[in-house]
C-alpha positions as CSV (number, residue, x, y, z in Angstrom):
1,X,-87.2,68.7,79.2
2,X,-87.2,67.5,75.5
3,X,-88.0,70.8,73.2
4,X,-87.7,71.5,69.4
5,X,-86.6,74.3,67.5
6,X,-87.9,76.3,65.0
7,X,-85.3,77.0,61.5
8,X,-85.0,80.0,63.1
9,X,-83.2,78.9,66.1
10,X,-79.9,79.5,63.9
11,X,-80.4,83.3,64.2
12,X,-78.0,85.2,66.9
13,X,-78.7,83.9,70.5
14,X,-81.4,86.0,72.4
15,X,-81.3,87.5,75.9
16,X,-84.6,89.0,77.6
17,X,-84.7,91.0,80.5
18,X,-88.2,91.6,81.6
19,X,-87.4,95.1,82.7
20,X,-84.6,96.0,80.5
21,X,-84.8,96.0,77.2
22,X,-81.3,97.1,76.7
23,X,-80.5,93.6,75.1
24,X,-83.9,94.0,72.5
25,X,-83.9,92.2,69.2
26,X,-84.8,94.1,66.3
27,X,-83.5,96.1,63.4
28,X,-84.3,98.9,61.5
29,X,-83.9,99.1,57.6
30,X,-83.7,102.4,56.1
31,X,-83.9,102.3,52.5
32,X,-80.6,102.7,49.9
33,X,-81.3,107.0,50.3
34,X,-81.2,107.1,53.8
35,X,-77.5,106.3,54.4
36,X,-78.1,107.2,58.6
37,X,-76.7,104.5,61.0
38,X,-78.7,102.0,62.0
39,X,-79.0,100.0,65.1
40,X,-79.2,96.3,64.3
41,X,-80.3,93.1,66.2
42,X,-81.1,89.8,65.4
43,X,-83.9,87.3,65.4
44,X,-84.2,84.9,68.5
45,X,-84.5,81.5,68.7
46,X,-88.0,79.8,68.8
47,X,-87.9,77.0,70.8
48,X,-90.2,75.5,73.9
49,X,-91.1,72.4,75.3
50,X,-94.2,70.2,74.6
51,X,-95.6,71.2,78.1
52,X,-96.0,74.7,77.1
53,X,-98.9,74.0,74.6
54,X,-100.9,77.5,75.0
55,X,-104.2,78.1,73.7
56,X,-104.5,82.1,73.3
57,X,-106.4,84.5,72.1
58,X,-106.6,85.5,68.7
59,X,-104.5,88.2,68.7
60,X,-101.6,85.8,69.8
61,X,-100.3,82.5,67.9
62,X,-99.6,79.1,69.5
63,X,-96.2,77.4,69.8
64,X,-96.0,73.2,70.1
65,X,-92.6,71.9,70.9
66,X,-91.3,68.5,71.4
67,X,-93.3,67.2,68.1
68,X,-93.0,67.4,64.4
69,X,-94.1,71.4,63.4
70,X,-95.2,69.7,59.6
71,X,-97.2,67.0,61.7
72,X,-99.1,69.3,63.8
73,X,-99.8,71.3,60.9
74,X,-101.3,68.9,59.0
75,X,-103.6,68.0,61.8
76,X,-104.7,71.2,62.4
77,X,-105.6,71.4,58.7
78,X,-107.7,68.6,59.0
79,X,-109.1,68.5,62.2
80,X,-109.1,72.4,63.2
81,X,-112.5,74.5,62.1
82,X,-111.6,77.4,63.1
83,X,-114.1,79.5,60.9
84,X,-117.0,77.7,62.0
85,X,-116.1,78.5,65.6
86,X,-116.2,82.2,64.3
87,X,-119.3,82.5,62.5
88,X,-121.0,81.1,66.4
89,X,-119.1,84.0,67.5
90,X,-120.0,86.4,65.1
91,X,-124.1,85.4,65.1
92,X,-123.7,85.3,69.1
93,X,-123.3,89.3,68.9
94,X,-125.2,90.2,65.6
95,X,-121.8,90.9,63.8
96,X,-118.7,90.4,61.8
97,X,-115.2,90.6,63.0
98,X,-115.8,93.5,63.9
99,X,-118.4,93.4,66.2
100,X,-116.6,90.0,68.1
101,X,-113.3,92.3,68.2
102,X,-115.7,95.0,70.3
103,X,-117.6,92.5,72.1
104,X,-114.5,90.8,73.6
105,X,-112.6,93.8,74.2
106,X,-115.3,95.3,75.8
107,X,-115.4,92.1,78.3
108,X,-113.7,88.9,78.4
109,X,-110.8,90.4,76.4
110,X,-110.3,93.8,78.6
111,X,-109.5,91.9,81.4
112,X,-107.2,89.5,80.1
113,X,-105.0,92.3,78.2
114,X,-105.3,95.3,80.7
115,X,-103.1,91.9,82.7
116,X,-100.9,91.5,79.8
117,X,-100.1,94.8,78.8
118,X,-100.3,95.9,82.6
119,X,-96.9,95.4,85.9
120,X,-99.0,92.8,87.6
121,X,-97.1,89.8,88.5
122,X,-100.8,87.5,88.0
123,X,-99.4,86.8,84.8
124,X,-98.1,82.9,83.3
125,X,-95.0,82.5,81.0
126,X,-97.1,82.9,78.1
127,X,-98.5,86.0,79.1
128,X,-95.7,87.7,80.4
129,X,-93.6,86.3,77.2
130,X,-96.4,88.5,75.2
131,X,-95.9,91.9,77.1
132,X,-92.5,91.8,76.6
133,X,-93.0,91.3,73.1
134,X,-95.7,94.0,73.0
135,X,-93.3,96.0,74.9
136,X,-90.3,96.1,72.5
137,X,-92.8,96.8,69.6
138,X,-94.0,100.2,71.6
139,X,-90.2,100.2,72.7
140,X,-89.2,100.3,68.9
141,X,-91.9,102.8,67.4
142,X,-91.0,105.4,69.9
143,X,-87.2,105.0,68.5
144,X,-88.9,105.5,65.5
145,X,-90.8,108.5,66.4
146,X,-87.5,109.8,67.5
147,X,-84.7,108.7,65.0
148,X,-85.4,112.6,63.8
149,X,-85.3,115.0,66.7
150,X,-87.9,115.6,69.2
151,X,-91.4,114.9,69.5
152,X,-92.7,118.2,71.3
153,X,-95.8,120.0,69.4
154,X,-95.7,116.8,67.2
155,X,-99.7,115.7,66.3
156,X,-99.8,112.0,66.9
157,X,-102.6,109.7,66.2
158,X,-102.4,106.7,68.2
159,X,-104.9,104.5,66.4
160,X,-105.7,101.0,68.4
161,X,-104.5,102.6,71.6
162,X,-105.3,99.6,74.3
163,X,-104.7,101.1,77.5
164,X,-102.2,103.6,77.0
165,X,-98.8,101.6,76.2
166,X,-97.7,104.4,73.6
167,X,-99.9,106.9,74.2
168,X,-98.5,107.8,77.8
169,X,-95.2,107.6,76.8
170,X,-96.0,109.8,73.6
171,X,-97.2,112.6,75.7
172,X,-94.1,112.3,78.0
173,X,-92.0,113.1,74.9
174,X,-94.1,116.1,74.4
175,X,-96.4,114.8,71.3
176,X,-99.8,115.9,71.1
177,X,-101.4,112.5,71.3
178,X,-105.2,111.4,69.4
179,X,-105.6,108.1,70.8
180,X,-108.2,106.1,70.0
181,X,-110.1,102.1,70.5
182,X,-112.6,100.5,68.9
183,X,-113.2,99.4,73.0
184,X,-114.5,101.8,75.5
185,X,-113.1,100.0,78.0
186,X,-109.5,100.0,76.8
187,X,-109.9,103.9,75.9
188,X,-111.2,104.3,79.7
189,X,-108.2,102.3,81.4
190,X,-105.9,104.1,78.9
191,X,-107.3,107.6,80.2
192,X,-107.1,106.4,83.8
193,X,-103.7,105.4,83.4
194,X,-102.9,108.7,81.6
195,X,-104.1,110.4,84.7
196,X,-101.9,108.6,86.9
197,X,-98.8,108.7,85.3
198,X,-98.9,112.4,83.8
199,X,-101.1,114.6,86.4
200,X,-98.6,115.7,89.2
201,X,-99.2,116.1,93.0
202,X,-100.8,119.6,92.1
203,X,-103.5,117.6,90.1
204,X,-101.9,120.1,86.9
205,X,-100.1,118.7,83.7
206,X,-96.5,119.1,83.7
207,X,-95.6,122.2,81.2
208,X,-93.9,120.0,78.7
209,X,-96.8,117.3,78.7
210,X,-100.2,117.6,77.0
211,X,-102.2,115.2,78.3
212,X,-104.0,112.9,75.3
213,X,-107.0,113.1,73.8
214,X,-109.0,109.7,74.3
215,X,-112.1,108.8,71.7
216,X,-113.9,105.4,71.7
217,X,-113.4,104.3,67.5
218,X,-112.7,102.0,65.3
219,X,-110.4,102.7,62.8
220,X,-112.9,102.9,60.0
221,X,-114.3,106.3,62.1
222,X,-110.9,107.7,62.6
223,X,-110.5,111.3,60.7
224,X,-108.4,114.7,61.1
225,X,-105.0,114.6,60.2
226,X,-101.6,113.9,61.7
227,X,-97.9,114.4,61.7
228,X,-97.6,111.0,62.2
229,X,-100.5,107.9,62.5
230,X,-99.6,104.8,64.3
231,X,-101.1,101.6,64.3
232,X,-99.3,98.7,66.3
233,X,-101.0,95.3,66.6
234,X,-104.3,95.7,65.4
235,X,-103.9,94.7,61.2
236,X,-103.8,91.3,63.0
237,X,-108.3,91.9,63.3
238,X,-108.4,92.4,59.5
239,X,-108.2,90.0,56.4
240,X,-105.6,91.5,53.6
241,X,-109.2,92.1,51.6
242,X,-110.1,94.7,54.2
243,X,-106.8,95.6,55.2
244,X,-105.7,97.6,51.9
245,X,-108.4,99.4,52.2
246,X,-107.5,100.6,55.9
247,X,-103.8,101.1,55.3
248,X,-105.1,103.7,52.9
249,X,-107.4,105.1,54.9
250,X,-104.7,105.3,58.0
251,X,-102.2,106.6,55.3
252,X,-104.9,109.6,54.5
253,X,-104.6,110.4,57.8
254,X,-101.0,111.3,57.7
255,X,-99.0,114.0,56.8
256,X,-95.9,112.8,56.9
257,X,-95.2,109.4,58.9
258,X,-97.5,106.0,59.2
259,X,-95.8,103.6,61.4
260,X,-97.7,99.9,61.6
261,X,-97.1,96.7,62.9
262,X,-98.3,93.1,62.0
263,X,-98.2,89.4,62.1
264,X,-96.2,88.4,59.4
265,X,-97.4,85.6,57.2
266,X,-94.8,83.5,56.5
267,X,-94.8,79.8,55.5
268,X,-93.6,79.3,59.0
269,X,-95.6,80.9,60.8
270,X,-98.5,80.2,59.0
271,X,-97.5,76.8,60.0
272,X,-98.1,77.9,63.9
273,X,-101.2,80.0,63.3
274,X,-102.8,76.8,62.0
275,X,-101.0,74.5,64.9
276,X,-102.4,77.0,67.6
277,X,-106.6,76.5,65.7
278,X,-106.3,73.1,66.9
279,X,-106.7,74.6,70.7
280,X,-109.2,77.1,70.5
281,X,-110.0,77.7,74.1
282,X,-112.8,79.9,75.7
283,X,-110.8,82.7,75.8
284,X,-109.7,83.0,71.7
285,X,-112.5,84.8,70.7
286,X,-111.4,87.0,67.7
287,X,-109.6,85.8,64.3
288,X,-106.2,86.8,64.1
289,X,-105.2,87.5,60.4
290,X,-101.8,87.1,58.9
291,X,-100.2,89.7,56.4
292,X,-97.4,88.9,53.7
293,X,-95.0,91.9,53.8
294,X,-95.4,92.3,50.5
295,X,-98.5,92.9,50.4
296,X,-98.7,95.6,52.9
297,X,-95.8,96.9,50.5
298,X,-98.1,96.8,48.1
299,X,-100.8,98.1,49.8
300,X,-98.7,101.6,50.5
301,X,-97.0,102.1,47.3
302,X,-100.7,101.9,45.8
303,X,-101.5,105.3,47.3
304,X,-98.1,107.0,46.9
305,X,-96.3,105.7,50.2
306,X,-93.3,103.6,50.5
307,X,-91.5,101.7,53.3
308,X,-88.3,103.5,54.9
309,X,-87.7,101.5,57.6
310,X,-88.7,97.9,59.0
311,X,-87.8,95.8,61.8
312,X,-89.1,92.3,63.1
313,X,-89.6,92.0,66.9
314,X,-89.9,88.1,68.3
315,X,-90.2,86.5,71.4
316,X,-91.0,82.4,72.1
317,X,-95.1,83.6,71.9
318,X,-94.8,87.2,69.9
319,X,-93.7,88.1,66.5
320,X,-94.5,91.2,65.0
321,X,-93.4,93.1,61.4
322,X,-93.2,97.1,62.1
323,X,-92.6,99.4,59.3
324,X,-91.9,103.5,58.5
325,X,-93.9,104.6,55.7
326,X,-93.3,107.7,54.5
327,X,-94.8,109.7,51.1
328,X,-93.1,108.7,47.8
């Protein structure tokens, strides 16, 4: 089966387990005052055959192999109109971004994520590529969370909670989990799941377990404040315009740790993004925005905060930037 391979392919070789994440790629960065060890991975090798052309959603990118990256770029440049597809989208539900982001994930969207992020095996390649992707990004914030002792009485805002990935396993490390959507159907599977997995037999909350608080919001609504405020995988919603102004607002929020992920924007990748506009698909109904590391850097140190750790998690279909900011 012919395939290409991205310039990444000359990183470390890449195992993935589906259920054990023992083998995960990712490393965390602390900065030149935080002299603690570190566990380091690498970046895998992007590489799949022509066959596995996928058009997904927009919070996931598209990979063509077997054909010229630069080729298929240019064409989707030329031929791809991705924005007008969104402006249909956006008058079909009286709304910006915003409103198309609710809409699908109220519908359409729900169902195809609560699969993805969910143990059913009615999942293809693609998919299941994704919630192992997802998976090692909750994986690696919860190291995070840890690296400095435990978790219990520890306020947590989970902001962009989907149905429960980090939340649950928050509250099982004894944090006292906010979690909130902009989708009340995501916050409603997320509190079901909740149930299941933290109630015992007695129908009564184990001692060390608070069970989390679940609010339908979007993160313009969010307020309080927090120990700690994470936000994994839902920058990708909001141009960099809009997305300063939201990393401040989530920074606000937080006392003393803000822990976010996001598509990176790199000439690469960029590269993909476009390739992947060239099959839009019924199903990719919401515009998935890339985000420079720098300026996210940029957008933090603006309001007194600085990046202590980062890592980059990758699979074939999922790549994801997720930084520690702490206070400066």
């Amino acid at each position: 089966m012919a395939a290409c391979s991205s310039p990444l392919s000359s990183a470390v070789r890449f195992q993935t387990n589906p259920k054990l994440f023992s083998n995960r790629k990712f490393s965390l960065h602390p900065n030149k005052t935080n002299r603690k060890p570190t566990t380091v991975f690498a970046l895998p090798p992007i590489s799949t055959a022509a066959a596995d052309v996928a058009a997904l959603d927009g919070t996931t990118l598209a990979i063509i192999g077997g054909t010229s990256v630069a080729a298929l770029a240019a064409a989707a440049l030329s031929l791809a109109d991705p924005e007008m597809r969104r402006r249909s989208q956006a008058e079909e539900v009286g709304g910006g971004d915003k409103e198309v982001v609710r809409e699908y994930f109220n519908n359409t969207g729900f169902q195809r994520w609560k699969k993805i992020y969910g143990e059913t095996d009615d999942v293809n390649r693609v998919q299941l590529d994704i919630r192992i992707g997802h998976a090692k990004t909750v994986e690696n914030a919860i190291l995070m969370l840890t690296d400095e002792g435990s978790l219990k009485g520890v306020s947590v805002c989970d902001a962009g909670c989907g149905t429960g990935s980090l939340a649950i396993p928050l509250a099982k490390e004894g944090a006292v989990v906010t979690a909130t959507d902009i989708s009340a159907a995501m916050v409603a599977e997320a509190e079901k799941q909740a149930r299941e997995e933290l109630l015992t037999g007695q129908d009564e909350l184990s001692p060390t377990v608070v069970m989390p608080k679940f609010e339908v919001k979007d993160l313009e609504s969010l307020d309080g404040k927090y120990d700690t405020v994470v936000c994994l995988d839902v920058l990708i919603h909001y141009p960099q315009s809009k997305a300063d102004g939201m990393i401040a607002h989530l920074a606000s929020l937080a006392d003393n740790r803000l822990i976010l992920s996001f598509a990176p924007k790199t000439f690469y990748y960029d590269l993909l993004k476009r390739v992947g506009e060239l099959f839009p698909g019924p199903s990719k109904a919401t515009r998935a925005y890339l985000h420079a590391e720098a300026d996210v850097e940029r957008a933090l140190r603006k309001v007194g905060w600085k990046i202590r750790k980062k890592g980059l998690i990758t699979t074939q279909f999922y790549f994801s930037r997720l930084i520690e900011a702490v206070p400066a």
